[in-house]
ROPA-222491 format. One record per residue (C-alpha): residue number from 0; residue in three letters; x, y, z. Coordinates in nm, 4 decimals. Each point is the difference from the previous one (the first is absolute). Layout:
! ROPA-222491
NUM,ALA,X,Y,Z $
...
//
This chain:
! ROPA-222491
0,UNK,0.0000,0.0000,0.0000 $
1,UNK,0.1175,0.3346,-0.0825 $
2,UNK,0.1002,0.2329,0.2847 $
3,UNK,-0.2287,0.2974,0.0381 $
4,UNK,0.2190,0.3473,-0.0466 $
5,UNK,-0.0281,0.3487,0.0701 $
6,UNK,0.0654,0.0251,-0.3982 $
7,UNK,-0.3579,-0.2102,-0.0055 $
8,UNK,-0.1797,0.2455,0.2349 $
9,UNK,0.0657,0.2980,-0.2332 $
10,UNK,-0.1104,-0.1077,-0.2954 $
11,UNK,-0.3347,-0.1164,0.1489 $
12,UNK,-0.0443,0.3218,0.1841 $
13,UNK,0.0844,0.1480,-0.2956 $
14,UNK,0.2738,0.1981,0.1778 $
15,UNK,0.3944,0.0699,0.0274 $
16,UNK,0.2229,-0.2155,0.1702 $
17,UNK,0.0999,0.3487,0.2459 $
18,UNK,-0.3797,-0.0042,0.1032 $
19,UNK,-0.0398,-0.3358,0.1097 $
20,UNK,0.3368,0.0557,0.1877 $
21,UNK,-0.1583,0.2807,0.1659 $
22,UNK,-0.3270,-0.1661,0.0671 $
23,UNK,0.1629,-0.3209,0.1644 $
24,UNK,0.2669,0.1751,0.1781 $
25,UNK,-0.3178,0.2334,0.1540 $
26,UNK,0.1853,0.3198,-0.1557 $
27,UNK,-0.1420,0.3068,-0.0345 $
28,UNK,-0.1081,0.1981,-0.3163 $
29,UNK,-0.2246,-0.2522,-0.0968 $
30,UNK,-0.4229,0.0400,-0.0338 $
31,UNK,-0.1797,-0.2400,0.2894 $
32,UNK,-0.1930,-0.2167,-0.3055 $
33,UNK,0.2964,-0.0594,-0.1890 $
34,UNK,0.1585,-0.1500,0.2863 $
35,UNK,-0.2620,-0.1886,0.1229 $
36,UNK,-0.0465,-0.1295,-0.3766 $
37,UNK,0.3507,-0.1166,-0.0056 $
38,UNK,0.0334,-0.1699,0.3667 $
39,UNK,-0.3240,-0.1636,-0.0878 $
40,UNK,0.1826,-0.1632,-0.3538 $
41,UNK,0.3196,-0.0655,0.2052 $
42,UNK,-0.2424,-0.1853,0.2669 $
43,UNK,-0.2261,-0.1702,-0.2372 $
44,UNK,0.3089,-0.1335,-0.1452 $
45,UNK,0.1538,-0.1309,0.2948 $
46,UNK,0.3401,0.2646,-0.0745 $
47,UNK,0.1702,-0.0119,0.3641 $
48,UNK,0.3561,0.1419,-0.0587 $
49,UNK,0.2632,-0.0453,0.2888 $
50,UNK,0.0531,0.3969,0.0951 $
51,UNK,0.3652,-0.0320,0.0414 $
52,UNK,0.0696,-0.2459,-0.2956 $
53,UNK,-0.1785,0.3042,-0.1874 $
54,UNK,0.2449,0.2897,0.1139 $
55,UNK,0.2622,-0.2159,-0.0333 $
56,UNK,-0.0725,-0.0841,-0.3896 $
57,UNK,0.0204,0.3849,0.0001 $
58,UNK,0.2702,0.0192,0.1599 $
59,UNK,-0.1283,0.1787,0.3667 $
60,UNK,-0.2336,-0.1357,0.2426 $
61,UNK,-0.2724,0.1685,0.1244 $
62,UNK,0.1940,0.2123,0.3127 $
63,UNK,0.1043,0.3379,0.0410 $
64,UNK,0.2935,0.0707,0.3126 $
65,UNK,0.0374,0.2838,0.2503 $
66,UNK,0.3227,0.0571,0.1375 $
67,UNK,-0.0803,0.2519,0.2949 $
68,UNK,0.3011,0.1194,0.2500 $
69,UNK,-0.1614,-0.0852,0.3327 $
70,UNK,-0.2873,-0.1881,0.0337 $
71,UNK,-0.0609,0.0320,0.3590 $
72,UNK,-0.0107,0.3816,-0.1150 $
73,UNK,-0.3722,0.1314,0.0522 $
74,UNK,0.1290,0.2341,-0.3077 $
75,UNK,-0.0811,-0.2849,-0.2317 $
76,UNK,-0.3129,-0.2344,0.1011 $
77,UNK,-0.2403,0.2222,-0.1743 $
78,UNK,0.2126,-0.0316,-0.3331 $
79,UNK,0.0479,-0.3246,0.0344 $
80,UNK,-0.4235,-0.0309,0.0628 $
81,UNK,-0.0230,0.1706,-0.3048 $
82,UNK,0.2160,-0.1503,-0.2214 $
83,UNK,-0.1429,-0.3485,0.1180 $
84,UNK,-0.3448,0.0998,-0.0714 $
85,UNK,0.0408,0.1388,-0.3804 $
86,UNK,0.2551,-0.3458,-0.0165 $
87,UNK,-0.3140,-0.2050,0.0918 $
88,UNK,-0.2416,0.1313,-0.2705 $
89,UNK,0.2360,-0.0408,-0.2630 $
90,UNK,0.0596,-0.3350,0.0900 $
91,UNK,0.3157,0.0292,0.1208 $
92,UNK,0.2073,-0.1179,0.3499 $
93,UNK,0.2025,0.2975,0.1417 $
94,UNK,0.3290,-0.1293,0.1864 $
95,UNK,0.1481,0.2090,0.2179 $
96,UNK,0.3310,0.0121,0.1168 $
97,UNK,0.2092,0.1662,0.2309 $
98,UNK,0.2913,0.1328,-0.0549 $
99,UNK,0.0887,0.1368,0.4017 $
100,UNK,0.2239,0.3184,-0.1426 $
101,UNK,0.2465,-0.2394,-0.1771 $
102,UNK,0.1305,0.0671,-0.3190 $
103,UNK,0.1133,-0.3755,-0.0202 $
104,UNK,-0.3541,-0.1145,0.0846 $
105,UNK,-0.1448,0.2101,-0.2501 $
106,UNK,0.2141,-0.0925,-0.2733 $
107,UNK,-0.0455,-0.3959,0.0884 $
108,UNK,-0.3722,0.0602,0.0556 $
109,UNK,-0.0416,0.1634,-0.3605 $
110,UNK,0.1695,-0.2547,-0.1775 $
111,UNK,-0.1874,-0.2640,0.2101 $
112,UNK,-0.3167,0.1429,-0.1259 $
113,UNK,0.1286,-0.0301,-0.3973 $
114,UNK,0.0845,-0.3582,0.0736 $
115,UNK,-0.3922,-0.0031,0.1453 $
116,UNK,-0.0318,0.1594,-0.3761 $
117,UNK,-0.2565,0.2001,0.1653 $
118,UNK,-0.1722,0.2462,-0.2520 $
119,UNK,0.1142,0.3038,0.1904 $
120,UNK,0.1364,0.1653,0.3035 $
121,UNK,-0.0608,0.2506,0.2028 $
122,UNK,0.3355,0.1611,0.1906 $
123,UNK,0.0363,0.2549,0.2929 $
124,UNK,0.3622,-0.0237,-0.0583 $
125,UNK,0.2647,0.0308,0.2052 $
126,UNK,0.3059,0.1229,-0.2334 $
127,UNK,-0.0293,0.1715,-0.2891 $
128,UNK,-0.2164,-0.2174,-0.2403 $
129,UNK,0.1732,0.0315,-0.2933 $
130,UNK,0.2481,-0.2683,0.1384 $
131,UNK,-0.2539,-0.2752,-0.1454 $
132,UNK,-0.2224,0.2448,-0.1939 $
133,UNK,0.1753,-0.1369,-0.3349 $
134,UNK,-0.0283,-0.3911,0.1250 $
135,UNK,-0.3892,0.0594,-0.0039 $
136,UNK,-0.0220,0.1257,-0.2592 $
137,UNK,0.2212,-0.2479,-0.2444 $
138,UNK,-0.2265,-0.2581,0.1673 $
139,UNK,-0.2808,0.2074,-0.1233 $
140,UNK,-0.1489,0.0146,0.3631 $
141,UNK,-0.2222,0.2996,0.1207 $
142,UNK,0.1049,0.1970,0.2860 $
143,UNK,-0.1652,0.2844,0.2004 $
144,UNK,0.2322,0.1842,0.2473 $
145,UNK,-0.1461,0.1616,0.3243 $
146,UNK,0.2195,0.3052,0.0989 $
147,UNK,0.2787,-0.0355,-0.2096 $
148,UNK,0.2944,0.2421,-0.0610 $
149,UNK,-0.1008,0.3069,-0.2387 $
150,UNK,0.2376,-0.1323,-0.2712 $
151,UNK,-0.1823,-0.3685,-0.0408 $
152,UNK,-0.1196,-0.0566,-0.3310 $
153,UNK,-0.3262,-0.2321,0.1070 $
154,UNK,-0.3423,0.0156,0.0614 $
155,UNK,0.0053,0.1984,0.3573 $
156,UNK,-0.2544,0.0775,0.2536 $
157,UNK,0.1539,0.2558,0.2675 $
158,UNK,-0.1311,0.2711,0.2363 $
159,UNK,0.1548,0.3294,0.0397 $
160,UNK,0.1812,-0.0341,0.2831 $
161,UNK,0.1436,0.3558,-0.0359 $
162,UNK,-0.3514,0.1870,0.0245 $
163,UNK,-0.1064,-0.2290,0.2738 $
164,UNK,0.2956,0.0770,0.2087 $
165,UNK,0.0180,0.3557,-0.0635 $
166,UNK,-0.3686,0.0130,0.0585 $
167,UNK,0.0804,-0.1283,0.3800 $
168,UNK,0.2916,0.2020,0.0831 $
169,UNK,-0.2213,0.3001,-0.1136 $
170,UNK,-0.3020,-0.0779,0.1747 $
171,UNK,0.2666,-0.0102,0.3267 $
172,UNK,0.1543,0.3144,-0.0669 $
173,UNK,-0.3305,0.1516,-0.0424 $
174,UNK,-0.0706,-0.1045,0.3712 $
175,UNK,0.2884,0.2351,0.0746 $
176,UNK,0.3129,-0.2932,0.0417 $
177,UNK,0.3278,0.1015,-0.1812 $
178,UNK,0.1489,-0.2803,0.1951 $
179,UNK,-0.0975,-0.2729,-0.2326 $
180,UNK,0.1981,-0.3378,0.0175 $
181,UNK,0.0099,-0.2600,-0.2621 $
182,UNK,0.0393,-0.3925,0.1177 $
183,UNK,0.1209,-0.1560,-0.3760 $
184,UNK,0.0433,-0.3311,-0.1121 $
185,UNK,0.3772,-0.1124,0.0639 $
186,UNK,0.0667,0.0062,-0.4354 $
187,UNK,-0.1118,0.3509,-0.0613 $
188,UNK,0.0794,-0.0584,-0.3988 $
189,UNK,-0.2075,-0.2913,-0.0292 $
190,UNK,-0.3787,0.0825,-0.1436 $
191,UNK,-0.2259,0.1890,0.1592 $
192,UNK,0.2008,0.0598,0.2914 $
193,UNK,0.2135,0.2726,-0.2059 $
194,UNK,-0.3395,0.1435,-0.1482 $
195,UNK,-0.1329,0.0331,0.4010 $
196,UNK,0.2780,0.1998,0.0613 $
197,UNK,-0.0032,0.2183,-0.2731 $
198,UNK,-0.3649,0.0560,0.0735 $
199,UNK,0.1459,0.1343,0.3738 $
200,UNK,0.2782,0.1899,-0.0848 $
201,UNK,-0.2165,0.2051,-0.2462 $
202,UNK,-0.2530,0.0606,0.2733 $
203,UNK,0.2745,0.1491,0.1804 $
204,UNK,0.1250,0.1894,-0.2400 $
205,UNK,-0.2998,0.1227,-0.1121 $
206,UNK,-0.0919,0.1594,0.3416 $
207,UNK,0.3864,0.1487,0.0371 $
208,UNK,0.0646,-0.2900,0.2491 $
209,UNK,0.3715,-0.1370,-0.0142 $
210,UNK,0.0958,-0.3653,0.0035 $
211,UNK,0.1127,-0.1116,0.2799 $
212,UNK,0.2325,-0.3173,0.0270 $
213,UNK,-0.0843,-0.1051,0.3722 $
214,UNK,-0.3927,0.0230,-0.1565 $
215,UNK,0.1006,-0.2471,-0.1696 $
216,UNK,-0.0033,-0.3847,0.0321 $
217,UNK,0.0093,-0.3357,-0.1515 $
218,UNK,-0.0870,-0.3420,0.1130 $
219,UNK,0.2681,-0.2768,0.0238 $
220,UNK,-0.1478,-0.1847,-0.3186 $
221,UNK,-0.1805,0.0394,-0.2873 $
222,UNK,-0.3543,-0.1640,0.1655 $
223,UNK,-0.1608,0.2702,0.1852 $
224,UNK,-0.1496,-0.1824,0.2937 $
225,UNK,-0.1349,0.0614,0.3499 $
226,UNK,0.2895,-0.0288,0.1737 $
227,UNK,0.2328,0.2009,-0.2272 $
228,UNK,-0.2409,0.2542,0.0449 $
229,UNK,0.0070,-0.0474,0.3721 $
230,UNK,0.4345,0.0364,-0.0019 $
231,UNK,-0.0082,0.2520,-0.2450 $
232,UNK,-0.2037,0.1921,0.1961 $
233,UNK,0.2218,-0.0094,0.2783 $
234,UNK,0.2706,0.0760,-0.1286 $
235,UNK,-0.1393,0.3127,-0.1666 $
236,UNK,-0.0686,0.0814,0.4002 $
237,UNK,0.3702,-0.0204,0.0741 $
238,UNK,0.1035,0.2731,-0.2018 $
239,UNK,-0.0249,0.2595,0.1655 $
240,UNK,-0.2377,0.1722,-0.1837 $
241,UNK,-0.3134,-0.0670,0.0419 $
242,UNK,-0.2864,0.0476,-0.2868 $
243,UNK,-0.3593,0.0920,0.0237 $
244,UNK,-0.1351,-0.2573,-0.2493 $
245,UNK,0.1351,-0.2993,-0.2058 $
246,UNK,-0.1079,-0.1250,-0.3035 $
247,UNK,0.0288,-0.4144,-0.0580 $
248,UNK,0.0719,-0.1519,-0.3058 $
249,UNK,-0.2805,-0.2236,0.0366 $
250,UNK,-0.2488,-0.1251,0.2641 $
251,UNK,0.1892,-0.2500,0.1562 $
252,UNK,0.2967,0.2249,0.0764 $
253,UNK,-0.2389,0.2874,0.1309 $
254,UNK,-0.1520,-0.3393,0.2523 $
255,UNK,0.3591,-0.0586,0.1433 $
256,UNK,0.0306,0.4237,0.0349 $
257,UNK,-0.3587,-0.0101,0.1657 $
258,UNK,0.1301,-0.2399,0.2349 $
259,UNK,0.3747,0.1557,0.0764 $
260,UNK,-0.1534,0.3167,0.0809 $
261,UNK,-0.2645,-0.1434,0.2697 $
262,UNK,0.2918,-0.1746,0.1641 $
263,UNK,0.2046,0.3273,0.0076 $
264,UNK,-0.3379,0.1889,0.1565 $
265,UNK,-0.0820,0.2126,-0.3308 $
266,UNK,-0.3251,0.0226,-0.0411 $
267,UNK,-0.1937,-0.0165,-0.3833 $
268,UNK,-0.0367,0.2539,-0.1441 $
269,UNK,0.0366,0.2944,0.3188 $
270,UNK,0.3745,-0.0584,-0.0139 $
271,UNK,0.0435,-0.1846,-0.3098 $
272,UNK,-0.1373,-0.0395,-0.3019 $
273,UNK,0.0066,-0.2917,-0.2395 $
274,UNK,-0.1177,-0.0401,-0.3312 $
275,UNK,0.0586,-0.3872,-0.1938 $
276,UNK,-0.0376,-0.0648,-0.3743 $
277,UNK,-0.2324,-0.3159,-0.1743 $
278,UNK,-0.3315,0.0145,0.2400 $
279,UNK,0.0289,-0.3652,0.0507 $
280,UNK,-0.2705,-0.1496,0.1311 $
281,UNK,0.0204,0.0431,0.3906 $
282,UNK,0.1631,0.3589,-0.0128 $
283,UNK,-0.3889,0.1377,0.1034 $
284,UNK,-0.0033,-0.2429,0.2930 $
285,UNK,0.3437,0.0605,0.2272 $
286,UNK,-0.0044,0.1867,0.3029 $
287,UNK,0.0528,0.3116,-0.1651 $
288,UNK,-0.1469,-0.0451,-0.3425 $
289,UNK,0.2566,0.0598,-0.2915 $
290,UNK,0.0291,0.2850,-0.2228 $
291,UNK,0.0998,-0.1411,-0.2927 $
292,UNK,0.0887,0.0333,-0.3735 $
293,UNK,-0.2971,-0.2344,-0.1610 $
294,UNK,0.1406,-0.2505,-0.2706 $
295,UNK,-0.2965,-0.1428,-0.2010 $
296,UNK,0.1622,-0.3145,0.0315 $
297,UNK,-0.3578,-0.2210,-0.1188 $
298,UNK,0.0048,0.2262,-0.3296 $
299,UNK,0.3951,-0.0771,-0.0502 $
300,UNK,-0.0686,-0.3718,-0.0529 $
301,UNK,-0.2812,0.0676,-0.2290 $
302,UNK,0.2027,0.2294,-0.2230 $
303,UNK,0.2548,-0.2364,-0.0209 $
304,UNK,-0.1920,-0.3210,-0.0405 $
305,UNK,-0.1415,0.2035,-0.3000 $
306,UNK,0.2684,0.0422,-0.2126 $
307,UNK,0.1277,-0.3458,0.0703 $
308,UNK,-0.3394,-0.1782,-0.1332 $
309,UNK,0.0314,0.2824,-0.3160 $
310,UNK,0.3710,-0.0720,-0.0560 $
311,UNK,-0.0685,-0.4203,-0.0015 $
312,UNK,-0.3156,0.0557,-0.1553 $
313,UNK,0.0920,0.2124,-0.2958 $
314,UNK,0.3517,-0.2069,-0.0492 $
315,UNK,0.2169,0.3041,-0.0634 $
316,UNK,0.3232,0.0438,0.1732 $
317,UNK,0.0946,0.3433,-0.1603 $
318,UNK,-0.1785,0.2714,-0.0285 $
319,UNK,-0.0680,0.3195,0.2526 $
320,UNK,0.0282,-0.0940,0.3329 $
321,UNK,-0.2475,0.1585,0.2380 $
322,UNK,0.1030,0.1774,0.3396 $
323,UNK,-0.2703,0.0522,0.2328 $
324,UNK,0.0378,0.2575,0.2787 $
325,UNK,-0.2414,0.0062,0.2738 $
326,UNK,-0.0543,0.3020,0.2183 $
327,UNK,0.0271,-0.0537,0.3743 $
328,UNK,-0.1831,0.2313,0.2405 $
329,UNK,0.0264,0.1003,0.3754 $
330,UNK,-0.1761,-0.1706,0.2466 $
331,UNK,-0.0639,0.2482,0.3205 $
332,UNK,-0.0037,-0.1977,0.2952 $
333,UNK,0.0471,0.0878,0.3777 $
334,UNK,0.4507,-0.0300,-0.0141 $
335,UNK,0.0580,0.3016,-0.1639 $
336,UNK,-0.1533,0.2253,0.2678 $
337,UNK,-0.2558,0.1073,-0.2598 $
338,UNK,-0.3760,0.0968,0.0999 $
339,UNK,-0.0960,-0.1147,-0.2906 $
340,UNK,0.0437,-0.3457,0.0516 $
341,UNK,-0.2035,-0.2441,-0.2415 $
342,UNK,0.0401,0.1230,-0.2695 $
343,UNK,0.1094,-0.0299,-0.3239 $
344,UNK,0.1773,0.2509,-0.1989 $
345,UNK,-0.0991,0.0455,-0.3672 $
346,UNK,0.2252,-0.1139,-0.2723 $
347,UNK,0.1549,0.2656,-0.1949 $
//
């Protein structure tokens, strides 16, 4: 008996062999009867195809990878959660891996993924992409990068970390502080840690404020976590000149601040202020609720699953790549010593 084939379907549907690949793979861009017409053929006919045996035969499976920096990050669940859900209704798996501020395990996790020959991958990178940008692409494998350096030539989805971190420092020094401090991530060159402090040095400058060194401080790694934030913090105490608000690279770091300055009897925000930078999803609910710089973090992974599906969907490699960047906005909470706490400022 002859096997039934997808070649089969079409011609009875009376339809290409793309829209019966879109119909049985549940893809969009396809009408609702047409579908129906063409799973009820495949059905009738007893067609069953093994799902990886069919991405293999083309060469890919049916999975897409996320390489993410820190998982146990808050930063990134809501990408991830979005990601996975636009992976699911294409009919996709989403693996995610982790690549815990290693180059190394970035590099071996990438190249585990082609192996995978997953159809494409999503990267918050930690180096400068264009290490393996070229692999990809001679294997012809999509990538999206989330917050890569400016000089990347890939699909991109970023956030202005300048404007969002000269939009705190202002919003301080139009509370009356001149005595700003800055708690950095330890590599200030790496991405967006060089773009946050560009965003506070031009809030400075803009107001006639001077830089000052001892305002300034950076974590002992690259991670940005609680307890960096927490010895940072301290150490900023010790010397010897003491600001009147500090600005966090992130949440996590402004958490470990929160906590340094209770031990050392400061009190948030009457004798310091603190503002953070992501909104992540418990700043609203600490002691003293965090004023923060709000990342949509949810609308990141959408972007980027986006152009991923339209880069393995359309088959093109070349062509102009797109560079999405989102606007971040203030979120006014009780840290900063503001009255008007709750609220949101309005994006520019």
């Amino acid at each position: 008996m002859t096997k039934f084939t997808i070649s089969d379907i079409a011609r009875i549907a009376g339809v290409s062999l793309a829209t019966v690949s879109r119909a049985l793979n549940n893809k969009p861009r396809i009408s609702t009867v047409t579908r129906d017409k063409i799973l009820e053929i495949a059905s009738r006919n007893g067609y069953n195809p093994n799902p990886l045996a069919r991405g293999l035969s083309r060469g890919r499976t049916n999975n897409i990878g996320l390489v993410v920096i820190d998982i146990t990050n808050p930063f990134y669940s809501p990408i991830i959660q979005a990601v996975e859900k636009r992976a699911e209704e294409e009919g996709y798996n989403l693996l995610v891996v982790n690549s815990q501020h290693s180059s190394a395990r970035e590099e071996k996790y990438i190249n585990s993924l082609v192996q995978q020959r997953v159809s494409g991958i999503i990267v918050s990178p930690v180096q400068d992409p264009r290490k393996y940008l070229g692999m990809l692409k001679k294997r012809k494998i999509p990538v999206v990068f989330l917050y890569p350096p400016s000089g990347a030539k890939c699909d991109s989805v970023d956030v202005d970390n300048v404007k969002g971190a000269y939009g705190a420092v202002t919003h301080l020094i139009k509370l009356g502080h001149r005595q700003i401090a800055y708690i950095s991530r330890g590599l200030l060159h790496r991405h967006p840690s060089s773009k946050r402090l560009l965003g506070y040095k031009k809030a400075l400058r803009s107001s006639g404020i001077p830089f000052n060194e001892k305002f300034m401080v950076k974590t002992i790694t690259d991670q940005g976590r609680i307890e960096e934030g927490y010895q940072a913090t301290l150490k900023l105490l010790s010397n010897g000149v003491r600001p009147t608000a500090i600005f966090a690279f992130n949440d996590l770091i402004a958490m470990g601040c929160l906590k340094a300055l209770k031990e050392k009897g400061l009190k948030v925000p009457d004798d310091m202020a603190v503002v953070g930078f992501d909104d992540i999803e418990f700043a609203p609910f600490l002691e003293v609720p965090l004023t923060t710089v709000r990342i949509p973090e949810y609308e990141v992974g959408e972007i980027a699953v986006k152009l991923l599906f339209e880069r393995i969907d359309s088959g093109r490699m070349n062509g102009k790549y797109r560079k999405v960047c989102l606007s971040p906005e203030l979120v006014i909470r009780k840290s900063c010593g503001s009255k008007n706490s709750n609220l949101i400022q309005e994006k520019e």
